[in-house]
C-alpha positions as CSV (number, residue, x, y, z in Angstrom):
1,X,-16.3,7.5,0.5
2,X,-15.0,8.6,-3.2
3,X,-11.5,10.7,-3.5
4,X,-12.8,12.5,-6.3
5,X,-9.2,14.0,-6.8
6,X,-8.7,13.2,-11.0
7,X,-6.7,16.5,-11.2
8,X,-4.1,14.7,-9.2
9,X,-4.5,11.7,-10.4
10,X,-1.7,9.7,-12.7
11,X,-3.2,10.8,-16.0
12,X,-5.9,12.4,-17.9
13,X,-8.7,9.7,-17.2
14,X,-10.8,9.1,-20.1
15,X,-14.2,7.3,-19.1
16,X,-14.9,6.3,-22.7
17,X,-12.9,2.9,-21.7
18,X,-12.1,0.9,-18.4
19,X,-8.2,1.3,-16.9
20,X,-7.3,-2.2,-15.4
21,X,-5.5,-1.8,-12.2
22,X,-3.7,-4.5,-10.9
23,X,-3.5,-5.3,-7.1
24,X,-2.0,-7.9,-4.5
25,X,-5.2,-9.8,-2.9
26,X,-8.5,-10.9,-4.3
27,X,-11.6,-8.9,-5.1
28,X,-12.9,-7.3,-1.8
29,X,-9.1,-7.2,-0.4
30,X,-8.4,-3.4,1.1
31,X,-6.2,-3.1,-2.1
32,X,-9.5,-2.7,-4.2
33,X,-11.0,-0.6,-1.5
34,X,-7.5,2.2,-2.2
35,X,-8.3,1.3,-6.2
36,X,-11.6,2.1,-6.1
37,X,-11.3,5.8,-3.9
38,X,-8.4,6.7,-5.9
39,X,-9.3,7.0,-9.0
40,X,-12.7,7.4,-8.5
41,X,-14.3,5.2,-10.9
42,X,-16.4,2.1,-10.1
43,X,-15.6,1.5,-13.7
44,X,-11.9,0.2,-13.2
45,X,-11.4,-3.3,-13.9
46,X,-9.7,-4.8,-11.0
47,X,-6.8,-7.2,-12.1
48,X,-6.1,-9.6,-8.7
49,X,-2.7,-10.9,-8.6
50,X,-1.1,-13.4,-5.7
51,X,1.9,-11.7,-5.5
52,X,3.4,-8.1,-5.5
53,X,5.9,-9.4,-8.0
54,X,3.1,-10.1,-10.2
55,X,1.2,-7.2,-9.7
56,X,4.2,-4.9,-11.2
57,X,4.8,-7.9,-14.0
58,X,1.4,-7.2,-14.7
59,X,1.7,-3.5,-15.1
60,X,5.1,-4.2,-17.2
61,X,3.7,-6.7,-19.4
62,X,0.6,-4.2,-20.7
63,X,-2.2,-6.8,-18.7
64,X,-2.9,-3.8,-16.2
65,X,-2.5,0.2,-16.6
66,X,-1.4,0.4,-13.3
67,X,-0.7,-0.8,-10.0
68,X,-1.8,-0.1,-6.7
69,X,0.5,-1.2,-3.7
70,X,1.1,-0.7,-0.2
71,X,4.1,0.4,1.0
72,X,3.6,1.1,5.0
73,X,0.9,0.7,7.5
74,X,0.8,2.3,10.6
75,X,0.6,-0.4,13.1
76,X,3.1,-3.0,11.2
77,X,5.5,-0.5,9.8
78,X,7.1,-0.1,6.0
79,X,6.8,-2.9,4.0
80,X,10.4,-3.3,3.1
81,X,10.3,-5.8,-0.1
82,X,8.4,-3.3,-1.3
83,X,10.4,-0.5,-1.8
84,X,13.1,-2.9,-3.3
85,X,10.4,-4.4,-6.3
86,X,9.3,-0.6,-7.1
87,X,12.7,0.8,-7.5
88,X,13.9,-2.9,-9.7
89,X,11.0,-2.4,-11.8
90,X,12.0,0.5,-13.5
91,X,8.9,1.8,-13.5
92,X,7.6,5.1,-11.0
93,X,5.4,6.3,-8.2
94,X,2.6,8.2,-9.9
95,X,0.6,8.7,-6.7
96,X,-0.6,7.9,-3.1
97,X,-3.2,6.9,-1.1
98,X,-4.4,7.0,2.7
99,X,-6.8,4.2,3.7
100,X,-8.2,4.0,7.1
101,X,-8.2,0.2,7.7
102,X,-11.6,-1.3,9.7
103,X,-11.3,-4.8,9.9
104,X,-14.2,-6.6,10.7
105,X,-15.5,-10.2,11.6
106,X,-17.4,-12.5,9.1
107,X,-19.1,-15.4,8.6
108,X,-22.1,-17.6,6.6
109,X,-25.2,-15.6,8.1
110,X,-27.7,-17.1,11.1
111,X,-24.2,-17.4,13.1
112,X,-23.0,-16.0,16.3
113,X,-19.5,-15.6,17.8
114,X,-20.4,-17.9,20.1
115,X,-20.9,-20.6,17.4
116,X,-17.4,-19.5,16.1
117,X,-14.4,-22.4,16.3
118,X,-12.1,-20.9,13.9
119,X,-11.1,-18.0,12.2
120,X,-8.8,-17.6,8.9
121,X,-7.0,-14.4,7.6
122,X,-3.7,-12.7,7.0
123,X,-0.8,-12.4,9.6
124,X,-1.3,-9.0,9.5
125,X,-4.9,-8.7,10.1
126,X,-4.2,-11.0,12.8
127,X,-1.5,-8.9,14.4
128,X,-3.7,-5.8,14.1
129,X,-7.1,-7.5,16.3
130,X,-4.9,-9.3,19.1
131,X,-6.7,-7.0,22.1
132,X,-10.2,-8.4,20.1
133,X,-9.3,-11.9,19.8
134,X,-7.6,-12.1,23.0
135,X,-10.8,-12.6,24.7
136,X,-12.0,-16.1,22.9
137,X,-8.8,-18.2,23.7
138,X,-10.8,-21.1,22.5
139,X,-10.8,-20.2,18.8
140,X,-8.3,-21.6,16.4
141,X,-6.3,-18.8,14.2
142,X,-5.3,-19.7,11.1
143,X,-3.0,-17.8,8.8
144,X,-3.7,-17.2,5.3
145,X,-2.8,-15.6,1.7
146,X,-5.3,-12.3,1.9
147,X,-8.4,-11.1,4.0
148,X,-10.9,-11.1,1.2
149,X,-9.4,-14.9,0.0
150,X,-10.3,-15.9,3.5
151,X,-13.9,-14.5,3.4
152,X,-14.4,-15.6,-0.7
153,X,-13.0,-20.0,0.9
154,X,-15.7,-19.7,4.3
155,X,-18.9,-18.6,1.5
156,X,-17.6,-21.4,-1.5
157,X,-17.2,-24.0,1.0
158,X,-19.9,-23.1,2.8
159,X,-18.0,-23.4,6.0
160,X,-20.0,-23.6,9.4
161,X,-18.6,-21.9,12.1
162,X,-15.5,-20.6,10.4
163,X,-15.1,-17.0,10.6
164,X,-12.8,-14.3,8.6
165,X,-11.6,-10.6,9.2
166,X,-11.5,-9.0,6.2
167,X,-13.1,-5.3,4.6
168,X,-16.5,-5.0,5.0
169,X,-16.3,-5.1,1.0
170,X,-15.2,-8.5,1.3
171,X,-18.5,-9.7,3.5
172,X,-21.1,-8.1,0.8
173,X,-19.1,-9.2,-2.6
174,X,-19.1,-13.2,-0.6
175,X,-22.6,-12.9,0.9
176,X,-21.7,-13.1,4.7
177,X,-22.5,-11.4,7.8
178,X,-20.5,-9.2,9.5
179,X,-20.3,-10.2,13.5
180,X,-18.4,-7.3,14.9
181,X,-17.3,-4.6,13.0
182,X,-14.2,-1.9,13.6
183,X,-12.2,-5.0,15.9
184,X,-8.9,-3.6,14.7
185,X,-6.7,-2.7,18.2
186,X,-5.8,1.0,16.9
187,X,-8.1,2.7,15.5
188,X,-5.9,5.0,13.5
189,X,-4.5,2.1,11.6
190,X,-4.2,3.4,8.2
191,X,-2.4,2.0,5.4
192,X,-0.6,4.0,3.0
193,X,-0.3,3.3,-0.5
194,X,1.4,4.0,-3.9
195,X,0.5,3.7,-7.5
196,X,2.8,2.4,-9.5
197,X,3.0,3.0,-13.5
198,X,5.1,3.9,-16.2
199,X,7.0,7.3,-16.2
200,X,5.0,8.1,-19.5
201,X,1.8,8.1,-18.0
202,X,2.8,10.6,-15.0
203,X,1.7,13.9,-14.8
204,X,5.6,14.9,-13.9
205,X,3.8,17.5,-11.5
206,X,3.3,17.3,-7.1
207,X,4.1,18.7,-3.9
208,X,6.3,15.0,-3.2
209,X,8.9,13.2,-4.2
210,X,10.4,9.5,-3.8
211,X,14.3,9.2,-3.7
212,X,16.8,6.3,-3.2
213,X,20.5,6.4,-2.9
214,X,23.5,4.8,-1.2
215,X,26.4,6.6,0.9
216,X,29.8,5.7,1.7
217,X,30.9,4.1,5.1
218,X,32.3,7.2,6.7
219,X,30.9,8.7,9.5
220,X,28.9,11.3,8.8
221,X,27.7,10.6,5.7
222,X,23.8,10.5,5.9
223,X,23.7,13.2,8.1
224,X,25.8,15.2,5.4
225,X,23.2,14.8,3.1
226,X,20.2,15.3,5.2
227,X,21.8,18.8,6.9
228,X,22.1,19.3,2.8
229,X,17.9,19.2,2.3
230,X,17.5,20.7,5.4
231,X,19.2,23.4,3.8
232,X,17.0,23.8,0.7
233,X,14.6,23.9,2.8
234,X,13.1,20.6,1.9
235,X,10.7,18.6,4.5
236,X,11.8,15.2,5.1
237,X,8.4,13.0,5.9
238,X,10.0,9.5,5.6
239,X,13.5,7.4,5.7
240,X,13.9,3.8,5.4
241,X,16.9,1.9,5.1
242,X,16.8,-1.2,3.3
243,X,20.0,-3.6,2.8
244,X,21.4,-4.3,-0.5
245,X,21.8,-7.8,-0.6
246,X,25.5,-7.5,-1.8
247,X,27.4,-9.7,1.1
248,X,28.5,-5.9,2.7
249,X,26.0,-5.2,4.8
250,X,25.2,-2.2,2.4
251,X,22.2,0.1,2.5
252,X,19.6,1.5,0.4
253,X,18.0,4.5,1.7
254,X,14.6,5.6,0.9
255,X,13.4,8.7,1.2
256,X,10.1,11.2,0.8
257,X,10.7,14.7,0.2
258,X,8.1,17.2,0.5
259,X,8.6,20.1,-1.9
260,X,8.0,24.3,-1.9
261,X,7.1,26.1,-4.8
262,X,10.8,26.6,-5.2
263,X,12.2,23.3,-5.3
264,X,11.5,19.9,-7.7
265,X,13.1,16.8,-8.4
266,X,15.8,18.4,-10.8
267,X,17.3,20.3,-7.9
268,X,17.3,17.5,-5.5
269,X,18.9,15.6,-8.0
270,X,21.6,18.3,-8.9
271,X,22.6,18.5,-5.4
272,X,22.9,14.9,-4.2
273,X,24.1,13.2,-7.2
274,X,27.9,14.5,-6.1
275,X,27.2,13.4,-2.6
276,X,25.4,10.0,-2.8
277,X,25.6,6.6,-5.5
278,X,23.2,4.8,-7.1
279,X,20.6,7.9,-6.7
280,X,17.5,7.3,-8.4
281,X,14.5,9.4,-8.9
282,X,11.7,7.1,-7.8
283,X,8.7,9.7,-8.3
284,X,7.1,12.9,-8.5
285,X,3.2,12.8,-7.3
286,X,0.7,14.5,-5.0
287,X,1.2,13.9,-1.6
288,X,-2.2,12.2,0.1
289,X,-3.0,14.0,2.2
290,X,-6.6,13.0,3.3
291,X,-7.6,9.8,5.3
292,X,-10.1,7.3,3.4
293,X,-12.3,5.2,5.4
294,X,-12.7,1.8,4.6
């Protein structure tokens, strides 16, 4: 299914050339999948990076246009390094993305579970089919770097009654079958993510914004500032803390604001900057507010 949403999208897209988007995984990861719905064109060069480190440097170093990341899934919660490498990069959230995640079971075709011995992917995929794989006890799980990696290692080596769960993208780009389909535990496991780029290729306009500040170690203090938004009349979708790293036991916290017609980022900024430290607009975008399938 196609978002065809370019008006809220991080720029003016021009199909007279190719943007390169840069993602964490391999071609046929879910990361390509959120690529490929937001911006709508099968066009996009996808730029695979091994890292999420590396898929900003990519971004920073003018190898990639932007990059797509995800930043929390609904089963295994925020993804807190994340929030940290976004806000270090110096560069913003332009956008967001909903992905349903269907993970599905693959392997070199004229095979059946039953001939099945092993079965490679990431921790995370793993975590997310326990109630499916719970019922062959005999088959080895193996952890590894990405989903789609897993599915492109089983069709290059050619590798008899290994199996991988990855997107059903994955099992058509590598040439293998797909065993059981949809084995994920819940089936509203969606991932959200963000697109990252810089501020000069934002469209400085949306109904959401990203913040991250510290507070003081008084009582009260959080709660000061979140009666404070309450007041503006500001919806407060999402908080994560995330420590500093400065020997304190000092926090970051994270927040995504949901604007009125009445409010933006300048006024949110106004009012907290005399109440908060280190505050730090982290982006203005669209919120998304529809649910991709995978």
């Amino acid at each position: 299914m196609k978002a065809r949403v370019p008006q809220r999208g991080p720029c003016s897209f021009n199909n007279t050339f190719d943007m390169k988007i840069a993602i964490q995984g391999e071609k046929g990861c879910f990361h390509e999948v959120a690529a490929r719905q937001y911006f709508s064109y099968d066009s996009i060069d996808i730029v695979p990076c091994s890292t999420f480190d590396l898929t900003l440097n990519t971004v920073k170093s003018g190898e990639a246009d932007f990059a797509v990341m995800a930043i929390e899934n609904a089963r295994s919660g925020s993804i807190l390094y994340n929030y940290t490498l976004i806000r270090e990069s110096g560069m913003k959230i332009l956008g967001e993305h909903n992905l349903r995640i269907k993970q599905n079971l693959m392997a070199l075709p004229g095979q059946s579970i039953t001939d099945i011995r092993e079965i490679r992917t990431h921790p995370i995929a793993i975590a997310q089919c326990m109630t499916y794989l719970n019922q062959f006890p005999g088959i080895i799980l193996i952890e590894s770097d990405d989903t789609a990696g897993s599915a492109r290692q089983i069709s290059e080596t050619k590798a008899m009654g290994v199996a991988a769960i990855a997107s059903s993208n994955a099992a058509e780009i590598y040439g293998l079958d797909i065993l059981a389909s949809g084995i994920e535990t819940y089936k509203q496991n969606y991932t959200r993510f963000h697109i990252v780029g810089s501020e000069d290729k934002g469209n400085k306009r949306g109904n959401k914004v990203s913040i991250c500040f510290s507070t003081g170690h008084k009582p009260g203090s959080l709660a000061t500032i979140l009666v404070k938004l309450a007041e503006l009349g500001i919806n407060l979708s999402k908080i994560q803390s995330v420590p500093r790293l400065n020997g304190e036991w000092e926090y970051m916290f994270y927040l995504d604001l949901e604007l009125h017609k009445d409010s933006n980022s300048d006024v949110i900024k106004r009012v907290l900057e005399k109440r908060t430290s280190n505050l730090e607009i982290l982006g203005v975008y669209f919120k998304g507010d529809m649910l991709y399938e995978s």
